[in-house]
C-alpha positions in Angstrom: -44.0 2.9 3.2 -41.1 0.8 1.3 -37.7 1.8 2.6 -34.4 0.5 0.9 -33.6 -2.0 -1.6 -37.5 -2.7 -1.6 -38.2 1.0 -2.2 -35.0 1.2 -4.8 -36.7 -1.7 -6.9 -40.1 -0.7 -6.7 -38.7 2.2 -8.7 -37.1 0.8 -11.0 -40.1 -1.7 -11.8 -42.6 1.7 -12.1 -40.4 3.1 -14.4 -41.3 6.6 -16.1 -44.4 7.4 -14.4 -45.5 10.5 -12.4 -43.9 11.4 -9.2 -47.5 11.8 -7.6 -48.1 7.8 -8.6 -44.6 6.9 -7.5 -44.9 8.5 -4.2 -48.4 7.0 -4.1 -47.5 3.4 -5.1 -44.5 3.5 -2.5 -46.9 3.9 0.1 -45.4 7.7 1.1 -49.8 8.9 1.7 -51.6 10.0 4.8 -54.9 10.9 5.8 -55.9 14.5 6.1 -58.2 15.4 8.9 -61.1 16.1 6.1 -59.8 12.2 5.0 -58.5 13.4 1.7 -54.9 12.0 0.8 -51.5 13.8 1.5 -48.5 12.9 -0.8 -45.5 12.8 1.5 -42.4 13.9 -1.1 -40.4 15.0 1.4 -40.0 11.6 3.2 -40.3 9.8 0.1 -36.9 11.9 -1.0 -35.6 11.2 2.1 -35.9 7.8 1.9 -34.8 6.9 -1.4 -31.5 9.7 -1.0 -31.0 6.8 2.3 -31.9 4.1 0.2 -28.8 5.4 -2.6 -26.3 5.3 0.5 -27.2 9.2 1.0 -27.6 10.0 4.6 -29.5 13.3 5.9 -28.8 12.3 9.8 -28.7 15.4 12.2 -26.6 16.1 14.9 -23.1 15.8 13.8 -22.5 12.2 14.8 -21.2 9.8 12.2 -19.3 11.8 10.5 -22.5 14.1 9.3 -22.5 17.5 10.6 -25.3 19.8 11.6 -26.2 21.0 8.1 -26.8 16.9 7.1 -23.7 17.1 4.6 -21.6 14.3 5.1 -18.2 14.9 6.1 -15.8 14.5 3.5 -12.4 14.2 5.5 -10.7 16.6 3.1 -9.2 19.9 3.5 -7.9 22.3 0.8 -5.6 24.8 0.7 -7.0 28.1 0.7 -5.9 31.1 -1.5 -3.5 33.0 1.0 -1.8 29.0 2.5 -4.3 29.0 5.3 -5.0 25.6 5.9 -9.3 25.3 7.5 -9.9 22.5 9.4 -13.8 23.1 10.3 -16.0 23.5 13.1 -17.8 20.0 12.3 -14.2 18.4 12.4 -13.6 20.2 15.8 -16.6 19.5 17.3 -16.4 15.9 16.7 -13.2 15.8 18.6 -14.5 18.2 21.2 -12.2 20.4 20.6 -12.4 24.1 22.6 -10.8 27.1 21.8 -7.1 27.7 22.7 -6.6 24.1 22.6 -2.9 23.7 21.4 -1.2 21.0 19.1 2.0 20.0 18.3 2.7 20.2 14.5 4.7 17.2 13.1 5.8 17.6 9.5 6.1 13.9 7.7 6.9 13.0 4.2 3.8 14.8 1.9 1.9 14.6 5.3 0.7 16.9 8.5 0.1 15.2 12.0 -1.8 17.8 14.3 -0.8 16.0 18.2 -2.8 17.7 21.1 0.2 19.2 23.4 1.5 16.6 26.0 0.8 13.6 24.3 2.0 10.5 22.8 2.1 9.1 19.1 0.2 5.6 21.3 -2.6 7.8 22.4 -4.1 8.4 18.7 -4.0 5.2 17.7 
């Protein structure tokens, strides 16, 4: 099975063909108990979204949260000025409920600071 900038070109050199023969020519087949052949799509998709720089990782390390999304590290203002933060932000800082923060107002900027501690220990 070609992964990466192997699988990538292999692509690009097959051009417009069918995505049975592309999935069959990137080696993405197994062997069916009655020893007929399975086309594996779904881990062919998988590996050419990884192979484009798109990760589906689990488990909300890295930045990636449970669903498989990528975290974006934006937040937008919601309709009635609530700001949402997330639980997949949270969770990566294993935040709890009732945790407090400090809320430090700078020039077009927010700075959330865990009650009794220091600017040095974010940093």
């Amino acid at each position: 099975m070609l992964t990466g900038s192997d699988l990538l070109n292999k692509v690009t050199d097959l051009g417009d063909i069918s995505k049975s023969d592309l999935v069959h020519a990137c080696g993405y087949v197994s062997t069916k108990k009655d020893g007929g052949e399975r086309l594996n799509f779904t881990a062919f998709y998988e590996a050419l979204l990884e192979a484009k720089g798109v990760s589906l990782g689990m488990g909300g390390v890295g930045g990636v949260s449970k669903g498989g999304r990528k975290l974006s590290y934006m937040a937008t203002v919601q309709g009635n000025g609530n700001l949402l933060i997330g639980k997949a932000y949270t969770a990566l800082l294993d935040l709890k409920p009732g945790d407090e923060f400090e809320i430090k107002l700078g020039r077009k900027q927010i700075r959330l600071t865990p009650v009794g501690a220091t600017d040095e220990d974010d940093e």
